[in-house]
N, C-alpha and C positions, 0 to 999 in steps of 0.2 A: 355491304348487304350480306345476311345471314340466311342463310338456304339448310333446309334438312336433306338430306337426302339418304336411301335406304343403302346400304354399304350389301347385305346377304341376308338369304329368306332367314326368318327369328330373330336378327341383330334389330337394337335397339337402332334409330334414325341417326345417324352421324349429324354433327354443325359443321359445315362448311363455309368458307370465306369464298363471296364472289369478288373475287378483286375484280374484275372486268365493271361490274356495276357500279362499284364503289369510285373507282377510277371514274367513270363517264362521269358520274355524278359533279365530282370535285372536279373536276375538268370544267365543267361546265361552268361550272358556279366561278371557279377562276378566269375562265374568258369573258362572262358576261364582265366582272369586277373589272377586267384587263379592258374591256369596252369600256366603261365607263370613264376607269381613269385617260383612257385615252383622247376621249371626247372631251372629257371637261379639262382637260390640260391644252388641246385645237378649242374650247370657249374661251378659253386664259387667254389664249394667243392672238385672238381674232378680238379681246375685249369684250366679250359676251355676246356677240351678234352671230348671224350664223348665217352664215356667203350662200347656202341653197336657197332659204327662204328669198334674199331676193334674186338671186337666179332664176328661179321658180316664178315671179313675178314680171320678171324681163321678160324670159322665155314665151309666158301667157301674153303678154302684151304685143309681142311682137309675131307671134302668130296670129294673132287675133287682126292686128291692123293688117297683118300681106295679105290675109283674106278681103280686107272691107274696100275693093278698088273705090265705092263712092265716098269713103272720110279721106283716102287720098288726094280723091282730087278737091275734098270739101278742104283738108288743108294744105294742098297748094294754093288755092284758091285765097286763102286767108292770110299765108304768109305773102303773097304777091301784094294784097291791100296793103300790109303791114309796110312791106316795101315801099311802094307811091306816098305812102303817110311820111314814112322816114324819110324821101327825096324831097318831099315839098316841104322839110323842116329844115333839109340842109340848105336850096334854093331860096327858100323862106324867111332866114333867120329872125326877122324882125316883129315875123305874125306868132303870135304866142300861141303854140297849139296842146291839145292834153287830149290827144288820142287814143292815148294808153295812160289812162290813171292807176296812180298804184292802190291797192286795197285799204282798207279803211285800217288806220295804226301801223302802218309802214311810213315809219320815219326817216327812211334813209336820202331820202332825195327833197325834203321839208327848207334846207336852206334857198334862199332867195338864189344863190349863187348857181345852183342848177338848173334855172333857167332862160341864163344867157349861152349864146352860144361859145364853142362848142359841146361846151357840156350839156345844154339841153337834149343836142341828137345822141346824146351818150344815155342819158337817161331813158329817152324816150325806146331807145335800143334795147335796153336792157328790159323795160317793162312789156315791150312785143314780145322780145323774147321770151318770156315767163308766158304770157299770156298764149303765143302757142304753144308753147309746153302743154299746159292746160287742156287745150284742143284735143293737144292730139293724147291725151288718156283718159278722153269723156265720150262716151257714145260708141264706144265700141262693141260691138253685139257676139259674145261668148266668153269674154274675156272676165272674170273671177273679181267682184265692187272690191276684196281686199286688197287683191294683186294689182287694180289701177290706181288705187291709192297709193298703195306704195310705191308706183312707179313713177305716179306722182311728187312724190315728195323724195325721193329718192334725186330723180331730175333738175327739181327746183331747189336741191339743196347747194347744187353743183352749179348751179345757174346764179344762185345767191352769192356764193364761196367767187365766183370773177366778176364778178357785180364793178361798174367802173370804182363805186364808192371805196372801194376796197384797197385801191390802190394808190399811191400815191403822184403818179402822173396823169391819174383822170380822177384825180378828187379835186375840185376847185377847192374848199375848204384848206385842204392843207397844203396845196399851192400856196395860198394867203398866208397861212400859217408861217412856211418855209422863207417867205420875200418876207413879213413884217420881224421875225429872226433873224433871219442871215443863214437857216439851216438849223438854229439851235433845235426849234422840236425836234429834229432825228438824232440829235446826239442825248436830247433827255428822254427822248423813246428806249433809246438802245441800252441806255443804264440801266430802265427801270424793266427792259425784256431780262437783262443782266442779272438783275435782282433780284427779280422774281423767279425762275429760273435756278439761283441759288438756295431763294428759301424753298420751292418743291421739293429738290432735291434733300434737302436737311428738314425736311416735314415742317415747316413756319408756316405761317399767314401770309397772306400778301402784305405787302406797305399798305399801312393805312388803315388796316385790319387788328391791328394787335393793340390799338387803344381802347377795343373794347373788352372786358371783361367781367366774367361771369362772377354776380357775386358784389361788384365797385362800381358798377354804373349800366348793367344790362342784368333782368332776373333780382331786379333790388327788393320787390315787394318781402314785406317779414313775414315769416312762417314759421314751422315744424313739421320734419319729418315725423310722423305719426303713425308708419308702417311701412313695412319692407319686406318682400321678397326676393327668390332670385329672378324676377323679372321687372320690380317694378316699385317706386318708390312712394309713397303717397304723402302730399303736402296740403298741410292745413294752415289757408293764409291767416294771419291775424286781421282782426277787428279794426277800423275806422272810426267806426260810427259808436254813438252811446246806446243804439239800439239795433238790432239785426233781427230779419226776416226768420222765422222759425225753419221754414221751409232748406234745408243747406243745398247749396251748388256742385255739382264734379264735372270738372272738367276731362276730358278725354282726348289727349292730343292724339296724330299719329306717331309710330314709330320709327315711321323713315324720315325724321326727325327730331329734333331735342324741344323739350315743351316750350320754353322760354322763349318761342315767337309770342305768343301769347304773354310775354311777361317782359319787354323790351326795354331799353330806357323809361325811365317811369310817364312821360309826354304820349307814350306808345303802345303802355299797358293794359291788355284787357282786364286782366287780374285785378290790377289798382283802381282801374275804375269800376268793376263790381263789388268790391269789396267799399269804396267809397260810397258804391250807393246802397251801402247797407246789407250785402251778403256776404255769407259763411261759406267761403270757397274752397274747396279742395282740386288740388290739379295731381295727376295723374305723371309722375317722371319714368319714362322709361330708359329699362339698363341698353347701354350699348352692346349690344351681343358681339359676343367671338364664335370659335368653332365648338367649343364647349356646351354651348346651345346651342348645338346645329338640328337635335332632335326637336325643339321647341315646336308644336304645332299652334297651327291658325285659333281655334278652340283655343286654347291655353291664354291666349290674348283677354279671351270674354271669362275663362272661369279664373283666371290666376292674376288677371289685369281688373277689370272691369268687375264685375263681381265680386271678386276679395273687396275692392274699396268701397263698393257698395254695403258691405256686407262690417264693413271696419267702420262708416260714416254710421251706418247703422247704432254701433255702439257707442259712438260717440255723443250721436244725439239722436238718442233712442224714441222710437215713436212716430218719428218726422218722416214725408215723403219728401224726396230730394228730385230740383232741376238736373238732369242729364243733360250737357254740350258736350257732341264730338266735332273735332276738329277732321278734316282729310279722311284719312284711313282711321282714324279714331271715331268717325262719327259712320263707318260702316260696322266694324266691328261692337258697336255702340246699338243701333237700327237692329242690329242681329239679336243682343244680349236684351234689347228691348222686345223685342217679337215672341223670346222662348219664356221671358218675362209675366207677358201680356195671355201669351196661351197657355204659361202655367199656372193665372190667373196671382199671379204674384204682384202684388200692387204697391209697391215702395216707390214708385216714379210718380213725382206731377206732372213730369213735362219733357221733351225731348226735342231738344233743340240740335241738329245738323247743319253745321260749318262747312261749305264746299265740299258734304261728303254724298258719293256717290252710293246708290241702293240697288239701282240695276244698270248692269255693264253693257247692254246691248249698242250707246251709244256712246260709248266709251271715250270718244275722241281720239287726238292723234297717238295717244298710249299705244291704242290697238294697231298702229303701222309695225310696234313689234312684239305681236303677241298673236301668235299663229304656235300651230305642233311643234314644226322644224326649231322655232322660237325656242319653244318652251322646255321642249326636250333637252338642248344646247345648256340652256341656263339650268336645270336642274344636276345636269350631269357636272356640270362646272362648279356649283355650287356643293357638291359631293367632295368632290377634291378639296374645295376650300373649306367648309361649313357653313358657308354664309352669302351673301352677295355684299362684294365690296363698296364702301361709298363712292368710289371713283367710278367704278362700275355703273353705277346710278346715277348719280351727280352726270357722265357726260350722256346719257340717254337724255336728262330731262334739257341738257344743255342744245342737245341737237334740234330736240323739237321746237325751238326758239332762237335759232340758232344767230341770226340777223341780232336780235339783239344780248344774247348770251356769248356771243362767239366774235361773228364777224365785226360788229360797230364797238366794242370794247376792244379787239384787237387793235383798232386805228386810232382807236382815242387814247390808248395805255402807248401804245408802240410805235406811233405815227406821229402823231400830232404831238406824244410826249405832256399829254392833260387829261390824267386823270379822271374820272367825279370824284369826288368827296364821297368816302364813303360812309355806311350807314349803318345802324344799327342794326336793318334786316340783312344788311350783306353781308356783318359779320356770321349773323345764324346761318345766314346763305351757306357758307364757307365750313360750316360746323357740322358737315353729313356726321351719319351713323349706318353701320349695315343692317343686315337685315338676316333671320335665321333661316338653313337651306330647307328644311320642310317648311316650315311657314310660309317661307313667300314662293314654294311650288305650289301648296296648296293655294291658293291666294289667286295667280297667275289660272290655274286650271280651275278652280271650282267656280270662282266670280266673273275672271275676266274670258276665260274660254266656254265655259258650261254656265254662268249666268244663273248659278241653282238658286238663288236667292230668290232672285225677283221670279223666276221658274215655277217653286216649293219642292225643289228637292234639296234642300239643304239641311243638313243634318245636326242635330245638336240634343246631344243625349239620347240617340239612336230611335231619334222623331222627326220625320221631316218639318222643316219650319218656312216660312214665306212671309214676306212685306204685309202681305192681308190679316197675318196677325196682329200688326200693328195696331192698336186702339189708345195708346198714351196721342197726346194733343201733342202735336209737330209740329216746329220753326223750322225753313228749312231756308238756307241761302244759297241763293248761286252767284255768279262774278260773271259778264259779258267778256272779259277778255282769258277767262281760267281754260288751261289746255289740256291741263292735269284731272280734271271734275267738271266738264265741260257744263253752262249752265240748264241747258234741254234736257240732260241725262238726269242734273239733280230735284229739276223740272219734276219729273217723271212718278217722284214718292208720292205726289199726291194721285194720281192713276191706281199704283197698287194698294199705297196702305189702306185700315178702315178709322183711320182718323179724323178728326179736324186738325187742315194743314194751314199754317198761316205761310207764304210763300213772299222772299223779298230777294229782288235782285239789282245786285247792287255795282257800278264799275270798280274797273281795275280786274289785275288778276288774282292767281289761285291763294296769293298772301298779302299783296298789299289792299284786296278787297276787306280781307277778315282785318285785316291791322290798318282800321280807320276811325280814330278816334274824334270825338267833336271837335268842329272848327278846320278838319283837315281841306286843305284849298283843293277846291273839283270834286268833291264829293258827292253823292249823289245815289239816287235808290227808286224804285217801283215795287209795290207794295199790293197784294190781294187774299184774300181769306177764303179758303173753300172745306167748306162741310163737308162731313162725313158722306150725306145724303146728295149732295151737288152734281150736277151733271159733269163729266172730265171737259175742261177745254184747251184743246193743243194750245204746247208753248208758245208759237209763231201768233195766232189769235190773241192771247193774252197778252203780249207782247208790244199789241197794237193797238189793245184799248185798253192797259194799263200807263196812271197819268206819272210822273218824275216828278219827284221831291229832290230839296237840295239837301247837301247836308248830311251827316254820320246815320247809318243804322243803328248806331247802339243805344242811342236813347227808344228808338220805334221796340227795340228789342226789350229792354228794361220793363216798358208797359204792357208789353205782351206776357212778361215775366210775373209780371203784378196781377194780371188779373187770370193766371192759372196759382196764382198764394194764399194766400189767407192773408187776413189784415193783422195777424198776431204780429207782435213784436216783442222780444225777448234782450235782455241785457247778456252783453257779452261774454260776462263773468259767469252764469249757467254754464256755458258752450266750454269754459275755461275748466272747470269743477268736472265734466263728465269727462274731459281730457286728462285731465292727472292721474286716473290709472292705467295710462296706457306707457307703453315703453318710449326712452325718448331715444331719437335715430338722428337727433342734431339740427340745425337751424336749416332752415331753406337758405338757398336752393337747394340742399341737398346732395349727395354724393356721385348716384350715378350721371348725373348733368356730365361732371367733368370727365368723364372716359371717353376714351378716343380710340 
């Protein structure tokens, strides 16, 4: 700091040095920095979670119950039942009881064999168990709906994690296993714990995983790179057909991801089969970010992602207004660049079609168990350190939230029982994370999933707040019954704010083998309704109950909804060929940034 001050009456003001200012200053700015790296090196350590937040949830739940003497004695009361239920199954053995049924897609106790004795009292043990868990973090009067949630699951993960199924002397299953071997499953378990284990360590695939590859049998559709940024790659499939819809396609994955879920073995491909039925596809490849993009912001996704390719499909085929599909996080950021779109009365879009992607995060699902302040702060300070959030990082958040079948029942079938699945083509993209940039998915984490500006109107884009209500492009919107990631009520919800016409289909399976269900796939299956702009709103749960189930793939219901937001034009290939040769070539699809890791 630079001070004048008067030295003697007539002299000119002297410049003096405030060291004392100067100092606090840097001082400061050095402790806050020394904070940060502090904290984000305790997120490192802790794997990005952050021990207050649920502290803080414990703490509230258990204050909340010493106060409530009557849910004490409502679950005393309840585990005592629970009790007589579980004596009159041990004394019982022969009368088949299901007093505690498990929830509906809890597979773990599905075999016959759990319910003979004694495993049946083991089952039925475990499922009391969960169920007063339940109890006792429902209905408690003070206690904070995030903090019982989380105590909730917090609970039941730990309840899950000693589950008899788990183990190998109260799993009747691989008792059989062990007697119809001689033991051999645990000696093919421990190899392949062995193995595996090895390859983590040397950065490999799992076994089983590495016969897929990108390029020779996964990602095979033909194309061209036909633009490139430092963010983002742009792929124009080739033609099928002798004639193609005027109207072109883009696709928009997300980027906590690599695109080519959407482009699988070709049996699997959404790509292949739009382009079979006669459309001009461009898909969207996003760069694997390092710490060199750690400035990247959320924005930059809609004007340097989404935008540029709009803006490049433009040129290619000039004149034409193109289908919009976002995938996940691709089809909010998509809703978004649609909206400032639509309000800046920019009309290059026919159509906007939304893949499991969410618009407002208020019902966010199990995500939100870690997405609180104490959260957010943790991950941003962590992600400072690194530039980024690591896949590992992500990959075991989404693993926990599933955990029964991402964690636990693979643990016993890889390392137990020593049998594998067979694996697949979506488990190798499974396998194939990507991180994610440190401003970007703060921004992300706080603006959508904490402050909800979106669905709100305070969301900002080109220093105009922007909101869902601007939406007036025609909307597909899908949601999945089993998605934990895009829960389907939440993606429910776009027809509430937007001012579109939403055609709404919900279809089983979860957050990716919903989307990646192509005709003919066995238990397939969908519910389907159209609501006007003008329509009265009717809650999910309602429509839910009087919409009828069709068998069978969405993508053909999708195709016609396709067709009749098109024109009946059709145009020969070789046009689409001709407006592409003056553009630069960047190489054959898949393209480049796919293979970064």
């Amino acid at each position: 700091m630079v001070r004048k001050y008067q030295d003697a009456p007539g002299q000119a003001p002297a410049l003096r040095f405030d060291a004392r200012t100067v100092l606090s200053g840097h001082a400061a700015s050095l402790a806050r920095e020394f904070d940060r790296e502090r904290r984000g090196r305790f997120g490192i350590l802790f794997g990005g979670q952050s021990p207050w937040a649920a502290l803080q949830a414990w703490e509230d739940w258990a204050f909340h119950l010493m106060l409530s003497g009557g849910k004490q004695l409502e679950l005393c009361e309840t585990a005592w039942e629970a009790a007589l239920s579980l004596g009159r199954t041990v004394l019982e053995p022969d009368v088949p009881r299901s007093d505690f049924a498990p929830k509906s897609g809890d597979r773990r106790f599905r075999d016959p064999r759990w319910q003979t004795p004694p495993f049946s009292v083991l089952a039925q043990a475990q499922l009391a168990a969960e169920a007063l868990w339940h109890a006792a973090t429902r209905d408690i009067p003070g206690i904070g709906r995030h903090h019982a949630k989380r105590v909730d699951f917090l609970g039941s993960f730990l309840l899950n994690a000693l589950a008899p199924v788990n183990f190998a002397l109260t799993n009747p299953v691989v008792l059989d296993a062990a007697w119809r071997t001689a033991g051999a499953n645990f000696v093919a378990g421990a190899s392949l714990l062995v193995d595996d284990i090895g390859r983590r360590i040397q950065g490999e695939q799992l076994k089983g995983l590495e016969k897929f590859k990108i390029g020779e049998n996964i990602a095979l559709t033909k194309g061209k790179v036909v633009f490139r940024n430092e963010l983002m790659e742009l792929i124009q499939y080739a033609p099928t057909t002798p004639e193609v819809r005027e109207e072109p396609l883009l696709i928009v994955p997300a980027w906590i991801m690599k695109y080519y879920v959407l482009d699988l073995s070709p049996a699997n491909s959404l790509v292949r089969y739009l382009v079979d039925q006669g459309f001009t596809v461009f898909m969207i490849s996003w760069r694997n970010p390092g710490a060199e993009l750690r400035d990247t912001s959320f924005d930059d996704y809609r004007s340097k992602g989404v935008m540029a390719a709009i803006g490049t499909i433009g040129e290619i085929v000039p004149g034409k207004n193109l289908h919009a599909v976002g995938y996940c996080l691709g089809g909010t950021i998509l809703a978004i660049a649609a909206a400032a779109m639509d309000r800046d009365h920019d009309d290059r879009l026919a159509s906007l079609s939304l893949l499991a992607a969410q618009t407002d995060f208020e019902e966010a699902g199990e995500l939100m168990l870690f997405i609180d302040e104490s959260q957010v702060a943790l991950l941003e300070d962590m992600m400072h350190v690194q530039g980024y959030l690591d896949t590992r990082q992500m990959a075991g958040a989404f693993s926990v939230l599933r955990a029964n079948e991402m964690i636990f029942s693979q643990f016993v079938e890889r390392y137990i029982l020593g049998e594998p699945r067979t694996a697949t083509d979506l488990d190798a993209w499974l396998a194939d994370a990507t991180r994610m940039p440190a401003r970007m998915h703060g921004e992300y984490l706080r603006e959508l999933f904490l402050d909800n500006s979106f669905a709100h109107g305070n969301y900002l884009v080109d220093g105009r707040a922007l909101a869902l209500k601007d939406i007036k492009t025609p909307i597909f919107a899908l949601g999945a019954e089993r998605d934990h990631i895009a829960p389907w009520r939440s993606v429910y919800k776009v027809e509430l704010y937007s001012s579109a016409d939403t055609e709404f289909i919900l279809t089983g399976g979860g957050h990716n083998s919903s989307v990646v269900s192509p005709p003919g796939k066995a238990g397939a299956y969908y519910r389907i309704s159209t609501c006007d702009a003008s329509d009265k709103y009717v809650d999910p749960d309602t429509w839910l109950a009087s919409a009828s189930q069709k068998q069978g793939s969405w993508w053909p219901e999708w195709i016609r909804w396709l067709d009749a937001h098109s024109s009946f034009v059709r145009i020969t290939p070789s046009s689409l060929s001709k407006a592409a040769d003056g553009f630069p070539s960047y190489g054959r699809a898949p393209g480049s940034y796919v293979f970064q890791t």
